[in-house]
C-alpha positions in Angstrom: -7.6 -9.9 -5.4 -8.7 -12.0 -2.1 -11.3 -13.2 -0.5 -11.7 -12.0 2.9 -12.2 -13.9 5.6 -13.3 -11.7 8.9 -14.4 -11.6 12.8 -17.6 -11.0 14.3 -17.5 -9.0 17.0 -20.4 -10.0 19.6 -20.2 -6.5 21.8 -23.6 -6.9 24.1 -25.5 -4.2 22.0 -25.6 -5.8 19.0 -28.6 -7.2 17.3 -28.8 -10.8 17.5 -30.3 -11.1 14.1 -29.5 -8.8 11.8 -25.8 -9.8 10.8 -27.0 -13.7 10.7 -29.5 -12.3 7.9 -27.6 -10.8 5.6 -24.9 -13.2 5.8 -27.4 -16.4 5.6 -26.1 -18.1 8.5 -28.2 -19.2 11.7 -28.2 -16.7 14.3 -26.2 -17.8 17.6 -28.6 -16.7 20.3 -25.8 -13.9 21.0 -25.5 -10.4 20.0 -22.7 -9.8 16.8 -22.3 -6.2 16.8 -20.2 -6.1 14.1 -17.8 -7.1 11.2 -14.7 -6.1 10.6 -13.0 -6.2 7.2 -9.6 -4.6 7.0 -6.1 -4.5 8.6 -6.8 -3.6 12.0 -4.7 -5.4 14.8 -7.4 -5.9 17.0 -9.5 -7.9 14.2 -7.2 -7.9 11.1 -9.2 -9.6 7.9 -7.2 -13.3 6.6 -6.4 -13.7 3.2 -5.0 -17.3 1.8 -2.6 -16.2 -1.2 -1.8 -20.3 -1.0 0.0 -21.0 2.1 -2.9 -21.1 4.4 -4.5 -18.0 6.0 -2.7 -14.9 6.8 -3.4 -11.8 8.9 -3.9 -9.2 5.6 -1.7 -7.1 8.0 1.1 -9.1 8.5 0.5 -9.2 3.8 1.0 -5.6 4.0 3.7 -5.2 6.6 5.7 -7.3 3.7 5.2 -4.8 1.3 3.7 -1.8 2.0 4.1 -0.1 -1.6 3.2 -3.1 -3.4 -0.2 -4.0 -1.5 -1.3 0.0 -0.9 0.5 2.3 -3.0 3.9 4.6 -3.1 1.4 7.1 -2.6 -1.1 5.7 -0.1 2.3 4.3 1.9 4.1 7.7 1.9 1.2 9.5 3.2 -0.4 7.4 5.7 2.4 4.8 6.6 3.0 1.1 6.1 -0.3 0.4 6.6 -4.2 0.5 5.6 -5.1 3.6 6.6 -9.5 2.7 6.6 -11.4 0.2 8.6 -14.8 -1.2 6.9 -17.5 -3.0 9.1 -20.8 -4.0 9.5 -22.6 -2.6 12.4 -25.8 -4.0 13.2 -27.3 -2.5 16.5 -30.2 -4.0 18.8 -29.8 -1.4 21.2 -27.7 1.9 21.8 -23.9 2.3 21.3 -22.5 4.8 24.0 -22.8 8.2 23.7 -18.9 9.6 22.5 -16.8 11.7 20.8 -13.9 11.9 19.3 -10.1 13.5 19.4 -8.7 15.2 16.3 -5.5 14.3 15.0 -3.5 16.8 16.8 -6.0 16.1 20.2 -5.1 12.3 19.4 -0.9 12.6 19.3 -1.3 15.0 22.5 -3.4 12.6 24.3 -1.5 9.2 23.3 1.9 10.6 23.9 0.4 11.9 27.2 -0.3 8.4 28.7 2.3 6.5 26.7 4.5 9.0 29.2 2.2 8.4 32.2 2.6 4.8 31.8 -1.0 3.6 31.4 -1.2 0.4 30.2 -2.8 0.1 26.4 -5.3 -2.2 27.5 -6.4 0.0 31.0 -9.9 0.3 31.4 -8.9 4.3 32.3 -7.2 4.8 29.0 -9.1 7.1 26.4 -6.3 6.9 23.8 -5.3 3.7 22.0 -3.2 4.9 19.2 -2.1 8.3 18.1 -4.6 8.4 15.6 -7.9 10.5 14.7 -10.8 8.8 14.0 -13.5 10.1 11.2 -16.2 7.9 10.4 -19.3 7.4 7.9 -22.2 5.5 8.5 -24.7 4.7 5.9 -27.8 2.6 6.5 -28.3 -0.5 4.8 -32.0 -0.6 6.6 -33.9 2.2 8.3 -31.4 3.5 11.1 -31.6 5.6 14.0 -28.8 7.7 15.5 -28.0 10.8 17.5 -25.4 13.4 16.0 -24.6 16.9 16.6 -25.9 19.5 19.3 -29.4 20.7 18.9 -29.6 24.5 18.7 -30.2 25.8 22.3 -33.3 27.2 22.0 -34.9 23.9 20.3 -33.0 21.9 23.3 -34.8 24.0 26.0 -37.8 23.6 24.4 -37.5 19.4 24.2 -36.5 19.7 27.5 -39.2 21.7 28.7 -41.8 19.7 27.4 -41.1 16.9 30.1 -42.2 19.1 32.3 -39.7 17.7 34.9 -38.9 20.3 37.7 -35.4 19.6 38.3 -34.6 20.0 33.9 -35.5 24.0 34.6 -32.5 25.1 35.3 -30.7 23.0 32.0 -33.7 25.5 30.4 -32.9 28.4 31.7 -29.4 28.3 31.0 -30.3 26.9 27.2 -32.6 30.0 26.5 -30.3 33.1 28.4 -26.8 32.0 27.5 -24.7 32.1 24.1 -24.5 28.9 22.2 -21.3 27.5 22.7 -21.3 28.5 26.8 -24.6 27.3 27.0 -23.9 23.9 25.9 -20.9 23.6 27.4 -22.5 24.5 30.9 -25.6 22.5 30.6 -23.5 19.1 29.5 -21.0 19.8 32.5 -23.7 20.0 34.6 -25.7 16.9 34.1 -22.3 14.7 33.5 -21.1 16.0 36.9 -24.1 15.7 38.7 -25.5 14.1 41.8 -25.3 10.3 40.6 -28.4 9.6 43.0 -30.0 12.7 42.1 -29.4 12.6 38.5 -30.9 8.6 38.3 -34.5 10.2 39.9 -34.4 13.3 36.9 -34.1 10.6 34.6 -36.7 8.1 35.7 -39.0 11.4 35.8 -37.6 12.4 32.1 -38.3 9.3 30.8 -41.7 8.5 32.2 -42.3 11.3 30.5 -40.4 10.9 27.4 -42.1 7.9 27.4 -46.2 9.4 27.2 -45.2 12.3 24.9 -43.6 9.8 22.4 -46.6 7.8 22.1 -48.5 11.4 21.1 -48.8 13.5 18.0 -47.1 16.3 19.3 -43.6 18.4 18.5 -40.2 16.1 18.9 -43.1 13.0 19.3 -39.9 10.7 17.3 -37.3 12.6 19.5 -39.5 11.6 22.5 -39.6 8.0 21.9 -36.1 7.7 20.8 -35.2 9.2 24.1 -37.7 6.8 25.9 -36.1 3.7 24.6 -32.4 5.3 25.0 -34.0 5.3 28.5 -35.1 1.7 28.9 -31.9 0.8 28.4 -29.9 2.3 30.7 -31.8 3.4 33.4 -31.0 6.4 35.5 -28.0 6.7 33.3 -26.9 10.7 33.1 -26.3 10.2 29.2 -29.8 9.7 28.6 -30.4 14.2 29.6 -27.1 14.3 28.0 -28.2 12.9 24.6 -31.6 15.3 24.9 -29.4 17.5 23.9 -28.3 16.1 20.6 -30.4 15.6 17.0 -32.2 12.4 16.7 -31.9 11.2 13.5 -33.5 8.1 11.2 -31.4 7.0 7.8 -33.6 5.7 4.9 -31.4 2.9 3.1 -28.8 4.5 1.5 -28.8 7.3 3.2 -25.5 8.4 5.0 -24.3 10.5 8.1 -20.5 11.5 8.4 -19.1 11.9 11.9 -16.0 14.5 12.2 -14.4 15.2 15.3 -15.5 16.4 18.3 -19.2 15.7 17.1 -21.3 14.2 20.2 -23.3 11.0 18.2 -24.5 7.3 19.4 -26.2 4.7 16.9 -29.4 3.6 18.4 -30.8 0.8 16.2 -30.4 -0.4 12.8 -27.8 -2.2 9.7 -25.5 -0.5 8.6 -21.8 0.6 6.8 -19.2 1.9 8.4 -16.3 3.4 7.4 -13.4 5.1 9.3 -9.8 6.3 10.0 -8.1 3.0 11.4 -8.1 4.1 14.9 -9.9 3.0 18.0 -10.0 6.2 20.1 -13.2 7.0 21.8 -14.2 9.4 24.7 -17.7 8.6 26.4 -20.3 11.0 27.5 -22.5 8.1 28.9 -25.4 5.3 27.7 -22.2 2.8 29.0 -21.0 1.5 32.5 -17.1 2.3 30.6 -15.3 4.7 31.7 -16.0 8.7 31.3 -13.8 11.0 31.4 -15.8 13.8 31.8 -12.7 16.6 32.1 -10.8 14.9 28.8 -14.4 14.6 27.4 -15.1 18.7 27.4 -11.8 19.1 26.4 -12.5 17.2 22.9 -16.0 18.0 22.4 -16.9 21.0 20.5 -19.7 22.8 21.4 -21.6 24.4 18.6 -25.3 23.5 17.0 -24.9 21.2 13.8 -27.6 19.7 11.4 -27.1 15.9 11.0 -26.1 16.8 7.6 -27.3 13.6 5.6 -25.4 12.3 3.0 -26.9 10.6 -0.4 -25.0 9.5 -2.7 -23.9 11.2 -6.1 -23.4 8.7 -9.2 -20.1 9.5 -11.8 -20.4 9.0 -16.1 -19.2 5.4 -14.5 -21.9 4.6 -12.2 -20.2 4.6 -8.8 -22.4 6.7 -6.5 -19.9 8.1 -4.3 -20.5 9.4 -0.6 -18.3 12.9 -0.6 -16.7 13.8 2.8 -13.1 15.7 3.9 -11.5 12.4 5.6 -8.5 12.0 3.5 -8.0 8.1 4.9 -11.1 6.7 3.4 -13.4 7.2 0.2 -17.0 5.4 0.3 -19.2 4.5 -2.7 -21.6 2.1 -4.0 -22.2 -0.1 -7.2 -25.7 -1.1 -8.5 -24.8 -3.6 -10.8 -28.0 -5.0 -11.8 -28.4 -1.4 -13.8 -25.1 -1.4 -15.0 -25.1 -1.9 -18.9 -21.2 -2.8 -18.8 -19.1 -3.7 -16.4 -18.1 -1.5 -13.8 -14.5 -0.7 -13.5 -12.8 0.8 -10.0 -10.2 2.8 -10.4 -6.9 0.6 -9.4 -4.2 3.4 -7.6 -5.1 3.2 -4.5 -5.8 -0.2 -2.2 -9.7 -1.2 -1.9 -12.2 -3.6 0.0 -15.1 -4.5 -1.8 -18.2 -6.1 -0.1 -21.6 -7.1 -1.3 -24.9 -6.7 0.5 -27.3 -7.8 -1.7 -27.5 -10.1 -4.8 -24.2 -11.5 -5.9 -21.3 -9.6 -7.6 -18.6 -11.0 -9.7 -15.1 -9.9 -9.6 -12.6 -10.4 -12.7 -9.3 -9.5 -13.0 -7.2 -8.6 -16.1 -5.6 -12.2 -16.5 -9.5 -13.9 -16.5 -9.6 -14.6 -12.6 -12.7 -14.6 -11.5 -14.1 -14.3 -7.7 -17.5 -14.3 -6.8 -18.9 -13.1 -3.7 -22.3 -13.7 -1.8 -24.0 -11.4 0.4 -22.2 -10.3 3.3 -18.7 -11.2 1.4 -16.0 -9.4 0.6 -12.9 -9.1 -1.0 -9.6 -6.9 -0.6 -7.3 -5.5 -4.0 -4.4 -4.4 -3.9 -3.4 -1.1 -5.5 -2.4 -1.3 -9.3 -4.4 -4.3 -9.9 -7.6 -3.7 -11.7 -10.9 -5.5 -11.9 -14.3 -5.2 -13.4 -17.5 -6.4 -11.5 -20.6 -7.2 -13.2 -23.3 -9.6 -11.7 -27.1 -8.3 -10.0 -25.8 -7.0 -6.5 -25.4 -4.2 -4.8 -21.4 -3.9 -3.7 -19.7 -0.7 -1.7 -16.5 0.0 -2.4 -13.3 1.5 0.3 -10.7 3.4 -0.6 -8.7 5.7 -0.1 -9.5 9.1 -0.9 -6.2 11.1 -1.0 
């Protein structure tokens, strides 16, 4: 087992506060969006087996089977196939989707052969990968996900009472689901830019006074109005009207599949995903949008948020069920734990603690402690037991 040592990552929405907090370090002044603990080559985790610190993916490109697994290294390749982070965000994320895996090979190979460069400000697909994700709040957290039904869109929408949303409204109520959606998000993302800025000043003045009153979609409303205040005249503000807004309780979970429009708005939280780093924007950013890639991916049909809560084994891990095959997600409440707790050892895991301290031991009497906000990776085959008063999730693998 190792102690991880891992990057900040200070994107300009991130909360300046909320990572310093849970860590117990000073804050900077600067936004830190996020942490990343894993193998990813953009922020790969260090480990110091005794000659100084080492990229944990440069440990693993030494010996896939040994660090993840014949199994884990057959299926997925020589190399971790989950990302972990923090995500603490003080304003919105963008508003994106994104590919599935056969989308994701199509669209990689497709500009590998194009030649645009990796790093292109253009490029929508870093790696050939999909990208799954779970997020699960470690305080209250808000966040967009899904299509609305088109009836309960046209009805948010009319509410503004903003003349130039009619049509979005008239299309919402008269056409079938999937066509209506499709029409109405094409419409707004291909817009008038000038035009469009002066429907969404008028949406969110309004957005603005209808949140502030007990009325239907008031917490829609003023999630919308503050969506609004921070990107002004931006056309993914009408765009994410049409999505569920959504506020996690601690503990509480949402899982992302593809094509699923979502944006985090505010809040601490998990995160788990596929290790990729594909993303298509809808908006809410001044990145790049491909809007004809974008409708290609997206799929238009009315989903719940679907929130997850955790369900507890005979062992006490409280486990967060989803169809990714690349990751698993669970939690341990040690502090009502009677005996230790014992992970199951076959496949590679990260463990990190966010509240209280846990206590790591492996069979030959090692012990590691870690803090909140620490973590710690273990390889596959090698089994521990935790016991201490925190709270610590737990990444795996789930195939």
């Amino acid at each position: 087992m190792d102690r991880l040592a891992n990057t900040v990552r200070p994107y300009a929405w991130g909360s300046t506060t909320a990572i310093p907090e849970l860590l117990g370090t000073a804050p900077t002044g600067e936004p830190q969006a996020e942490v990343w603990m894993g193998a990813h080559p953009g922020a790969p985790s260090r480990v110091d087996r005794g000659s100084g610190p080492t990229a944990l993916s440069d440990v693993i490109a030494a010996d896939p089977e040994g660090e993840l697994g014949r199994a884990s290294a057959e299926r997925f390749g020589p190399r971790l196939p989950f990302l972990l982070k923090l995500l603490a965000a003080g304003s919105p994320l963008s508003l994106q989707v994104h590919p599935d895996l056969a989308q994701a090979k199509e669209g990689f190979a497709d500009e590998e052969a194009r030649g645009v460069p990796i790093d292109a400000p253009h490029r929508n697909y870093k790696d050939a990968n999909h990208k799954p994700e779970l997020i699960c709040a470690l305080t209250p957290f808000d966040g967009l996900c899904g299509f609305r039904a088109p009836a309960e869109a046209a009805d948010l929408l009319a509410g503004l009472g903003v003349d130039p949303l009619k049509p979005y409204v008239d299309i919402l109520r008269a056409a079938p689901e999937s066509a209506a959606l499709r029409e109405v998000l094409t419409a707004v993302l291909t817009a008038d830019r000038a035009a469009m800025a002066e429907t969404v000043a008028q949406a969110a003045t309004a957005a603005e006074r209808l949140g502030a009153e007990d009325g239907p979609h008031q917490d829609s409303y003023a999630a919308y109005a503050s969506i609004a205040r921070h990107y002004p005249g931006d056309p993914g503000v009408i765009a994410a009207m049409l999505l569920n807004y959504v506020r996690l309780q601690p503990g509480e979970a949402l899982y992302l599949g593809a094509g699923v429009p979502h944006a985090y708005l505010d809040g601490l939280g998990v995160e788990l995903m596929a290790n990729s780093d594909n993303v298509l924007r809808c908006g809410l950013t001044p990145k790049h949008v491909d809007v004809p890639e974008l409708l290609r991916i997206v799929r238009f049909e009315a989903t719940a948020p679907g929130v997850l809560r955790p369900e507890a084994d005979p062992g006490g891990e409280e486990v967060y069920e989803t169809p990714a095959d690349e990751f698993r997600l669970s939690r341990y409440d040690l502090g009502r734990a009677a005996e230790p707790s014992r992970p199951a050892a076959r496949t590679p895991q990260i463990l990190l603690c966010t509240a209280g301290t846990a206590v790591l031991r492996d069979t030959a009497g090692a012990e590691l402690t870690l803090a909140r906000g620490e973590s710690a990776y273990v390889p596959a085959g090698e089994q521990v037991e935790l016991t201490g008063d925190g709270a610590v999730f737990r990444a795996t693998v789930a195939a």
